[in-house]
MARVO-908927 format. One record per residue (C-alpha): x, y negated, z negated. Coordinates in steps of 0.2 Angstrom, whole numbers, padded with zeros to 4 digits, always signed. Layout:
# MARVO-908927
XYZ
...
//
This chain:
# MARVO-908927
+0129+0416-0303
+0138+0423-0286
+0128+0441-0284
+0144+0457-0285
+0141+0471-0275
+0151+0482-0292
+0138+0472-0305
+0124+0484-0311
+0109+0482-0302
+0097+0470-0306
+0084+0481-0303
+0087+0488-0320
+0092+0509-0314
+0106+0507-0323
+0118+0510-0305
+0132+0498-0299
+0122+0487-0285
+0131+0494-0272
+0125+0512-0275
+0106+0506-0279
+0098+0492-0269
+0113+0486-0258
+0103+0483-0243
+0094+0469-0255
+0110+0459-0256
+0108+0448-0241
+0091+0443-0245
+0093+0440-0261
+0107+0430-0260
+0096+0421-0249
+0083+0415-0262
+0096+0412-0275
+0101+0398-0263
+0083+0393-0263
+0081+0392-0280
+0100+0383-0282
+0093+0372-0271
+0074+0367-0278
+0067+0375-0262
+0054+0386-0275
+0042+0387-0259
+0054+0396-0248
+0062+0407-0261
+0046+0413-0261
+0041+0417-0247
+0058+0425-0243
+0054+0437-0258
+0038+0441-0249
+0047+0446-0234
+0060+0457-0244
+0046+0464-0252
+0036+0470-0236
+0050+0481-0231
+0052+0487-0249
+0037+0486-0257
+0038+0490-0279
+0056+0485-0281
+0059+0482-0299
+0071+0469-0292
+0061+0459-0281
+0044+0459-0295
+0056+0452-0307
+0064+0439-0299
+0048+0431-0292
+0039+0431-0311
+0056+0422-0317
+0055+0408-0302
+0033+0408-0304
+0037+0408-0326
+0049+0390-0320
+0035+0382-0311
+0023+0384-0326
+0012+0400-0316
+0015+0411-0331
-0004+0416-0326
+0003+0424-0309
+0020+0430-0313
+0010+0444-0324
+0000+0452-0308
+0018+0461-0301
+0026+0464-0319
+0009+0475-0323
+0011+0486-0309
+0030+0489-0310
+0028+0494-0330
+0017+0506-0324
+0027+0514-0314
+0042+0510-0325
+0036+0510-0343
+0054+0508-0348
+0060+0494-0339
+0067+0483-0353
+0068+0468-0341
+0053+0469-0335
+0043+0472-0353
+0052+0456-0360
+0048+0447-0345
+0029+0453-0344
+0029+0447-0363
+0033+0431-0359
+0021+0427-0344
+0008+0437-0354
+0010+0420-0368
+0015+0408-0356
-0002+0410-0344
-0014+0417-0357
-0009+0412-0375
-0002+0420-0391
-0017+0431-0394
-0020+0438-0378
+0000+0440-0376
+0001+0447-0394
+0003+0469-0389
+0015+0462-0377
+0023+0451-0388
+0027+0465-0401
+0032+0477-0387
+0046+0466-0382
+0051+0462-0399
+0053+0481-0404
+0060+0484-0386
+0072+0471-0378
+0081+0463-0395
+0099+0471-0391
+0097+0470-0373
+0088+0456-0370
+0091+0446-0385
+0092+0426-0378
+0074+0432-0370
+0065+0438-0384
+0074+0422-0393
+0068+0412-0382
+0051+0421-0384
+0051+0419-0402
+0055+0400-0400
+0041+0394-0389
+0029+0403-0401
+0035+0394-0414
+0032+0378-0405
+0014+0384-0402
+0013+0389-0420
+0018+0373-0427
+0005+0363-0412
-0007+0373-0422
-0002+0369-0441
+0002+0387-0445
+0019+0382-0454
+0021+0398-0460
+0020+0407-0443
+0031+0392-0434
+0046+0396-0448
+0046+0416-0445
+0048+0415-0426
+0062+0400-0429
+0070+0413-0440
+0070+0427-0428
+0073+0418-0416
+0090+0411-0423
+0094+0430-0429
+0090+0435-0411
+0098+0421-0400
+0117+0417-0392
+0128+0407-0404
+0127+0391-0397
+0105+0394-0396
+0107+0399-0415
+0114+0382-0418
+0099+0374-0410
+0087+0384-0416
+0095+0380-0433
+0092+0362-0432
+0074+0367-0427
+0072+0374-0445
+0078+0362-0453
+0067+0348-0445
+0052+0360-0450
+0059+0361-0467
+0063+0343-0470
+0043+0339-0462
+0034+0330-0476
+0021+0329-0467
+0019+0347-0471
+0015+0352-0489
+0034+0358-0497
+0026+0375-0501
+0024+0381-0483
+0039+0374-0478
+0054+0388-0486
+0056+0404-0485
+0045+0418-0491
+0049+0436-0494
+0041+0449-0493
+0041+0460-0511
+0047+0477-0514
+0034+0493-0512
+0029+0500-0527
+0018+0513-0528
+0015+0530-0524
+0030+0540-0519
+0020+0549-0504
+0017+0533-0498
+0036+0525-0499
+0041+0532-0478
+0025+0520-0473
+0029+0504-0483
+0046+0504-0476
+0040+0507-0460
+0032+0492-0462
+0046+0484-0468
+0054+0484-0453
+0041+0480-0442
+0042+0465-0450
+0059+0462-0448
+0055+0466-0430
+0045+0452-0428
+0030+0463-0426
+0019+0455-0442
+0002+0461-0435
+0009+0481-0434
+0017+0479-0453
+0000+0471-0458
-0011+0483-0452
+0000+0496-0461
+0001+0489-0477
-0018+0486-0476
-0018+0507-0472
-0009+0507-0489
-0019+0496-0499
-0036+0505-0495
-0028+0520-0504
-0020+0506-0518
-0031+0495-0519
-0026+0488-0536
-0009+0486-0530
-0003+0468-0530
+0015+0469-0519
+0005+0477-0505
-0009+0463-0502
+0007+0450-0507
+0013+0456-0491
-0002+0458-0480
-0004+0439-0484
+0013+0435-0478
+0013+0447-0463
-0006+0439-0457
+0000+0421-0460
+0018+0425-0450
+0006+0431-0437
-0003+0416-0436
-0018+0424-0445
-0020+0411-0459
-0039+0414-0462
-0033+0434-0465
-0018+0429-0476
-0026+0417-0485
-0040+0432-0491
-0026+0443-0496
-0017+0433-0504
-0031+0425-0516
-0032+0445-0518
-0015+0446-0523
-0016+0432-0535
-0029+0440-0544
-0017+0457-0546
-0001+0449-0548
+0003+0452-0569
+0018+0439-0567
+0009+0423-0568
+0017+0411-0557
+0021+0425-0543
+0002+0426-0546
+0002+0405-0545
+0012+0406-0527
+0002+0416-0519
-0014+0406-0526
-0007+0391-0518
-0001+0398-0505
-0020+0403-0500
-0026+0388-0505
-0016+0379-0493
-0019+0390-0479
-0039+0387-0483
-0036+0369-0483
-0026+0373-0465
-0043+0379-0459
-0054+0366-0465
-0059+0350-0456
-0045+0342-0451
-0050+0332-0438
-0051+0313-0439
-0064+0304-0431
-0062+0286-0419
-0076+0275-0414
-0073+0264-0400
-0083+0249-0391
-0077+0240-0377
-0086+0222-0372
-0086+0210-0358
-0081+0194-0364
-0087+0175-0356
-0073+0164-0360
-0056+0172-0369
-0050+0157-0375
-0067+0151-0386
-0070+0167-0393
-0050+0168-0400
-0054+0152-0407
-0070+0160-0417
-0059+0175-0423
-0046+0165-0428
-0057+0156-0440
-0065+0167-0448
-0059+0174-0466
-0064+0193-0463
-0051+0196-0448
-0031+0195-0448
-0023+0190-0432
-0006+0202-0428
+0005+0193-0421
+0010+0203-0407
+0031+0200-0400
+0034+0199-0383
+0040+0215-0374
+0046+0217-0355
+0047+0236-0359
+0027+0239-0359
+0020+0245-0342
+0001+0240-0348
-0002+0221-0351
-0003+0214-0371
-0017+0210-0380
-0021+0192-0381
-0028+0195-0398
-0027+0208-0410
-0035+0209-0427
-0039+0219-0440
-0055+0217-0448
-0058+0218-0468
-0070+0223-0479
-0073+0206-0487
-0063+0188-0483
-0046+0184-0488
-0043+0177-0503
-0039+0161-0504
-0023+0164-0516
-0015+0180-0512
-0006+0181-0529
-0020+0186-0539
-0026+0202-0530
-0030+0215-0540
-0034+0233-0533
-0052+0228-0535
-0053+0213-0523
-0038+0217-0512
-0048+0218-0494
-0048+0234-0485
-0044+0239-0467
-0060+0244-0458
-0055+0243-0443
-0049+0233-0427
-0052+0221-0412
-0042+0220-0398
-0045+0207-0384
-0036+0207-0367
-0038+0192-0352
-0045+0198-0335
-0032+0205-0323
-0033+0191-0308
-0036+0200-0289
-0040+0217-0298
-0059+0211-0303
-0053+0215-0321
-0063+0205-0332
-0058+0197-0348
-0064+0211-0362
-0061+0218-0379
-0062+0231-0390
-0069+0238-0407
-0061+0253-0417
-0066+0260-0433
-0065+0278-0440
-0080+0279-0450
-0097+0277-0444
-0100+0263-0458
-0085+0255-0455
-0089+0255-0436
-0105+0248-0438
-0099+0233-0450
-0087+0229-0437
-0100+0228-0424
-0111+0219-0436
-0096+0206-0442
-0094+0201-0422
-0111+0200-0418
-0114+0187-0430
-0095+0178-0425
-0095+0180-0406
-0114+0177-0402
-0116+0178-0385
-0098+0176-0382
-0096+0195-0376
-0109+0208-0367
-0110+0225-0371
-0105+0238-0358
-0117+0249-0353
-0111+0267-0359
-0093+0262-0365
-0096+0267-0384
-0087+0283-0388
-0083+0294-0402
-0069+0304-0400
-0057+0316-0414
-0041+0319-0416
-0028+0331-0429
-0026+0324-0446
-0013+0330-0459
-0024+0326-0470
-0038+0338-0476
-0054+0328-0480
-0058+0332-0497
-0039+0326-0503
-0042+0309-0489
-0045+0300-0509
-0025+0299-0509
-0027+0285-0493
-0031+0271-0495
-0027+0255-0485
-0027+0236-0489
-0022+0222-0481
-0010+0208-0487
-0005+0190-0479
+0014+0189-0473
+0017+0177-0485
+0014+0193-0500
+0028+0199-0510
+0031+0215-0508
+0031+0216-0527
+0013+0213-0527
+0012+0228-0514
+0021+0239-0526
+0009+0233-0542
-0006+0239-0529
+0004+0256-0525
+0006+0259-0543
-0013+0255-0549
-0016+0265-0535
-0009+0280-0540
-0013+0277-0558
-0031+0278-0555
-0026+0294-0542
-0020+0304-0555
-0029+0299-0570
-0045+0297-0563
-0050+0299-0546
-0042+0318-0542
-0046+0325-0560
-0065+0320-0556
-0066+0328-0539
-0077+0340-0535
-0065+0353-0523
-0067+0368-0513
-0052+0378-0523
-0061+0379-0536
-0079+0384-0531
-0085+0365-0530
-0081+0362-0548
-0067+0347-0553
-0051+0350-0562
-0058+0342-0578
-0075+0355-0577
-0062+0369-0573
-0051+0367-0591
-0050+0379-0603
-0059+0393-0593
-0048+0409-0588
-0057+0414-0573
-0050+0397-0566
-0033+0394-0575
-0021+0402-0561
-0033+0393-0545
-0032+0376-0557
-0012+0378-0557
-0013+0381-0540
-0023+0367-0533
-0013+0354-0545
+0001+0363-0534
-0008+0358-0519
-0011+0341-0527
+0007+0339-0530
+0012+0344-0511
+0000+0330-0504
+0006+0316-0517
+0024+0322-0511
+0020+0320-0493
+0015+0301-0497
+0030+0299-0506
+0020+0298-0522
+0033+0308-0537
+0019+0315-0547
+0021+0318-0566
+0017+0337-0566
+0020+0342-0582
+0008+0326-0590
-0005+0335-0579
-0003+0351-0585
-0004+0345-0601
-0020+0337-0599
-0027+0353-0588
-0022+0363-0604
-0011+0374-0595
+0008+0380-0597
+0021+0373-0587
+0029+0386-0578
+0043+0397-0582
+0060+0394-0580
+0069+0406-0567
+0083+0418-0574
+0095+0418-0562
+0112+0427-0562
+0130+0419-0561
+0131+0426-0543
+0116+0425-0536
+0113+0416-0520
+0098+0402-0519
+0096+0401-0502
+0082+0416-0503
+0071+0406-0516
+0054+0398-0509
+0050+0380-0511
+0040+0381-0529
+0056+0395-0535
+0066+0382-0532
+0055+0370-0543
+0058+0382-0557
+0076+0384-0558
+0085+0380-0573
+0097+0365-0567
+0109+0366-0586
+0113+0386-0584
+0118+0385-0566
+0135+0386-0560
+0142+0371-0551
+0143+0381-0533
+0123+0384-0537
+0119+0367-0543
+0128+0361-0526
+0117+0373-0516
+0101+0367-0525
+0105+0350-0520
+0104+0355-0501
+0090+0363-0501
+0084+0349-0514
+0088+0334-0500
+0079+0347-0487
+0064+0348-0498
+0065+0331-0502
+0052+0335-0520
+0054+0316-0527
+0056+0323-0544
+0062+0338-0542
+0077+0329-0533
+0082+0317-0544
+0084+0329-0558
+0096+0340-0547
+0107+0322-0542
+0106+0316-0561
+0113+0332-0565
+0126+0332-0551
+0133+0314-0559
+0132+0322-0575
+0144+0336-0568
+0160+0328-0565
+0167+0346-0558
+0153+0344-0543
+0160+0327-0539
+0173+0333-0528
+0160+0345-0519
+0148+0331-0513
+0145+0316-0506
+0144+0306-0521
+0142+0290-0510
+0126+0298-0503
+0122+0305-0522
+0121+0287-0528
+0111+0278-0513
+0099+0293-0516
+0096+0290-0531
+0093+0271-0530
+0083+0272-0517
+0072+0286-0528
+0071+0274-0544
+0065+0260-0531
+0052+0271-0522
+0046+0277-0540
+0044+0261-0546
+0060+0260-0558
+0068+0245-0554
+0079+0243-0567
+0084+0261-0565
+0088+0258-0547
+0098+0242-0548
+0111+0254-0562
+0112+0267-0549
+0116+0252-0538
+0129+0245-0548
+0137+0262-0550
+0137+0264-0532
+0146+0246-0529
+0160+0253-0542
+0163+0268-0533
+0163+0262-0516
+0178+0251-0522
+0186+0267-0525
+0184+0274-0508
+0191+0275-0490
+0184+0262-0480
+0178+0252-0495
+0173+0234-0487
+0160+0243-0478
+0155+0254-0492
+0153+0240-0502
+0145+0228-0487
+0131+0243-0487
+0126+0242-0506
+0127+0224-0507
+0113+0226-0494
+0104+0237-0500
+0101+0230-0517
+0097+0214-0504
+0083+0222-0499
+0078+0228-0516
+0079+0212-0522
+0071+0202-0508
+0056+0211-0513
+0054+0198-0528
+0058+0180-0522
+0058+0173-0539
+0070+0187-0543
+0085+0178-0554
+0101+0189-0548
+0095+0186-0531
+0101+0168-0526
+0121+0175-0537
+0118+0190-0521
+0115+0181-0509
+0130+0168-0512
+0140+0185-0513
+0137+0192-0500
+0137+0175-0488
+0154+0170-0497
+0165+0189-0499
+0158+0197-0482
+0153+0185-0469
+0171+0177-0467
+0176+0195-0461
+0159+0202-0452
+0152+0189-0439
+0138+0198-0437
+0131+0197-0455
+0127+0178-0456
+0113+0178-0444
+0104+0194-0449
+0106+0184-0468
+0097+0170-0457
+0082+0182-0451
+0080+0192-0468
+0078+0176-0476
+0065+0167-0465
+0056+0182-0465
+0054+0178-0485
+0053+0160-0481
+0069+0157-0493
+0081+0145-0490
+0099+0151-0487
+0107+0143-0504
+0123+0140-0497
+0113+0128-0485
+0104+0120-0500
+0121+0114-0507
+0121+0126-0519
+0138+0132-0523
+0137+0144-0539
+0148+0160-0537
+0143+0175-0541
+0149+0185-0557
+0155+0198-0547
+0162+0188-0530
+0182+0187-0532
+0181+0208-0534
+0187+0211-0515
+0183+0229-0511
+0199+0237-0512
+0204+0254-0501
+0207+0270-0513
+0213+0287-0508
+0196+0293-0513
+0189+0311-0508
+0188+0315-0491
+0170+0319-0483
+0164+0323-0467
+0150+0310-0467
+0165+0298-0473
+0175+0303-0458
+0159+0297-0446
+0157+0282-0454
+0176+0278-0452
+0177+0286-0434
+0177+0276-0418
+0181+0260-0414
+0166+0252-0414
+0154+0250-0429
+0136+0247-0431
+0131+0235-0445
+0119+0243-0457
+0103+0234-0462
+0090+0235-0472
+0078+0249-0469
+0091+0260-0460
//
């Protein structure tokens, strides 16, 4: 932007630029070329010249910590800012700027006084700054799995920012709160809960207040704690010293006060939250690291060696497809190595003599006129596992490969996963030639055994080393067991796993929780995650049930969800205020992924019926007939499949070119014979109902799929 001789000075006294540093003008202009133009070498040194003949200009200190802050020196750019707030405690510019270095070249905790200076300083002058601010904190938050802390500074940050960085910032939240990796409690909004207490007491609690809404957690924390040392029985005041520690990025802190606020909380599943809360931050802090061993080998002859892995029955060979796009060369051979061999009839695995993945082998050829010789690799991620590995190629490779002096390693990396909830993995290895029906018979046994043995006879930190089972019926543990089946609950979800809540609670002796009163009016968009679990879906309004099933598709609880779409179909008033396209696949694919296949194909036949009704209807209807396609193909022997498949070839492929040969690939993936070429010429029940084109209701994801003149072919999978 040109510099104006009438604009205020960017010095920050307040004067037009004319009356203030005028004699700057040149100069400066000079390095704003520089910079325009990449040259960050000679803007700086031009700045060093201006700032000979006017040492301390506020203008001059600034403008080199924005170009040293560009070029990643957050470090340096603090050195000038220090002494010009000195001198100029007030400088608004300077103090956001000197907040931003300060985290930039030292971190959040070194940065932190700065930090919350800014935040109660610059907002309405400086807002896109200390937006900006608050945005790469969260980023650092989240790099660090303090959700909680990540969310707040999104949230101020989108309350602080332009309108077009509040849009982004936006879509920033909602990729947090749509995360499954991360557990569906810590990923909505919390609230802080009104002061109630002493009345002497009320002018510091709403001080507090709105530090926090300031941004400034660590301030209101440390004045709530104030409070609670005079109230120390008072539940609301270590409620919000929780949240204000863990916004802060304290979780260690937060996680103590709120197991203190569970413990004083009358209301039990305010008392339940917070419990959870905790334990999910204690979790946070735990071991989260995962752990790679890797060996890598010289190997004689490539080709002999392939030939002894191929034959033998406790590796499988991945086939890897070529690719011009990968700048390092493919392995020759990749395996993965089992537990035990592979059975000789794949159909008659059970959960008991499926084999596991241990771990991996990875063999690459030599890399002529680089003196790269042929070698390979071994990775496990448990010691024993690592060792049978090494053991299992010994005994196959022989003298085959020479061990490299030095070149075993053991290195760590993040896991979502804390360990003492790892029982919820596990990994087994099936030939291509499986059904994925037999896949989903594992799944299920998997989690049958999960939740009805495994995780009720587990010895867990929550609750002082004793296991759910050992913790039933005594009142010292009832709101920490509700809790960690919470915790439980979040971890099945992030796998995808639709837990049955209330059969555990049953079993666990305890009440399910109670059902939230909410008023015609009221807005659901303040309720946290596990609120939301506990609203009462018949007694809402259709506007609130609507609202739910946004923030339902954003939390995306498996079971929580389908009860919110079931009673959106139910609702026929609703119908008109959703996608009900959308509303069907979802629940289709729900019934599939819960392993309710008759349930789904219903959903599915619904959806085909509806789709006749609707604008652009033959694409509509070309996307469910795919998609129960891929439902179906998980059971080859499946009846309706060859009447589908005949469908499909004989109604869509005359008008979409495109279609027969992905028919050709999904099938010889299967290895099934495409029945229209097996002279098979049986129409389906359902193949003279040509999709038709209905007025419909019109929505805006309707309008993308209809927009444009070119259209993708949907798939299975997308």
């Amino acid at each position: 932007m040109p510099l104006d001789a009438y604009d205020p000075c960017p010095c920050g006294s307040g004067k037009k630029l004319k009356f203030c540093c005028h004699e700057l003008l040149d100069g400066m202009r000079k390095v704003l070329r520089f910079q325009e133009n990449q040259q960050t070498r000679m803007a700086l040194q031009s700045l060093e010249a201006l700032e000979n003949d006017h040492p301390g200009n506020s203008w001059i200190i600034t403008t080199r910590a924005v170009i040293l802050l560009r070029e990643g020196r957050g470090g340096e750019s603090t050195q000038g800012l220090e002494q010009l707030l000195k001198e100029q405690p007030d400088h608004l510019f300077a103090i956001a700027l000197y907040a931003t270095a300060m985290f930039a070249g030292y971190g959040f905790e070194a940065a932190r006084p700065a930090i919350q200076r800014a935040f109660q300083r610059c907002p309405r002058i400086y807002p896109d700054l200390v937006a900006s601010l608050a945005t790469g904190i969260a980023g650092a938050m989240f790099a660090s799995r303090k959700q909680l802390a990540a969310r707040e500074h999104l949230v101020l940050a989108m309350r602080l920012g332009a309108e077009q960085k509040k849009q982004t910032t936006f879509l920033q939240l909602l990729e947090l709160d749509g995360n499954q990796e991360v557990p569906y409690p810590l990923r909505s909004v919390h609230r802080l809960v009104p002061y109630s207490g002493e009345s002497e007491n009320e002018k510091q609690a709403l001080q507090a207040a709105r530090l926090s809404g300031l941004g400034c957690w660590n301030l209101a924390a440390k004045l709530f704690a104030d409070l609670a040392a005079r109230e120390p029985d008072n539940a609301n005041l270590w409620h919000n010293i929780g949240f204000c520690r863990a916004w802060d990025g304290d979780e260690a802190a937060a996680a103590e006060a709120l197991h203190r606020a569970a413990q004083l909380h009358d209301r039990a599943e305010v008392a339940v939250e917070c419990e959870t809360i905790a334990q999910l931050l204690d979790l946070n802090a735990s071991e989260r690291s995962g752990t790679i061993h890797r060996d890598e080998l010289r190997v004689k002859s490539l080709s002999k060696l392939l030939t002894q892995l191929d034959n033998s029955k406790r590796l499988a060979r991945i086939e890897i497809p070529p690719s011009e796009d990968e700048p390092q060369p493919a392995p020759a051979g990749l395996y993965e190595v089992l537990d035990r061999d592979l059975p000789a009839d794949s159909s008659a695995v059970d959960l008991d003599s499926v084999p596991l993945i241990i771990g991996q082998m990875a063999l690459y050829d030599e890399i002529p006129g680089e003196s790269v010789p042929a070698r390979m690799y071994t990775t496990a991620s448990k010691t024993a596992d690592f060792e049978a590995c090494q053991q299992l190629l010994s005994e196959l490779a022989g003298s085959e490969v020479e061990p490299i002096e030095g070149s075993e390693t053991t290195s760590t990396y993040p896991d979502v996963f804390p360990r003492e909830l790892q029982i919820l993995r596990r990994q087994w290895y099936l030939p291509a030639e499986a059904t994925a029906l037999l896949d989903e018979q594992l799944e299920r046994e998997h989690w049958r055994r999960i939740v009805e043995q495994t995780w009720p006879e587990t010895n867990l930190s929550t609750l002082d080393g004793k296991t759910p089972l050992e913790s039933v019926g005594d009142d010292q543990f009832k709101t920490r067991l509700m809790a960690t089946l919470y915790v439980f609950d979040a971890y099945c979800n992030s796998l995808d796993h639709a837990l049955d809540f209330g059969a555990l609670c049953s079993r666990l002796e305890l009440e399910t929780p109670e059902p939230i009163a909410i008023a015609d009016d009221a807005s659901l968009n303040s309720f946290s995650a596990m609120e939301l679990l506990r609203l009462p879906l018949d007694t809402l309004s259709d506007a609130q049930l609507v609202q739910t099933l946004n923030r339902a598709l954003l939390v995306n609880h498996g079971t929580f969800l389908y009860e919110v779409l079931s009673k959106i179909v139910s609702r026929p008033a609703c119908h008109s205020k959703v996608d009900l396209n959308q509303v069907y696949t979802k629940l289709a694919e729900l019934c599939h992924d819960q392993f309710r296949r008759e349930e789904a194909h219903r959903w599915i036949a619904t959806g085909k019926e509806f789709a006749r009704t609707i604008d652009d209807a033959f694409a509509k209807t070309l996307e469910w007939n795919m998609r129960e396609l891929k439902f179906r193909l998980d059971d080859p022997q499946d009846p309706a499949l060859k009447p589908l498949l005949l469908h499909i070839y004989q109604t869509f492929c005359p008008k979409e070119s495109r279609l027969e040969p992905l028919l050709h690939q999904l099938l010889a993936q299967h290895n099934i014979t495409p029945p229209w070429e097996s002279g098979d010429v049986v129409i389906a029940s359902d193949a003279t109902a040509e999709p038709t084109t209905g007025s419909g209701v019109w929505t805006p994801a309707q309008a993308a799929d209809s927009s444009g003149s070119e259209k993708k072919l949907w798939i299975p999978g997308q």
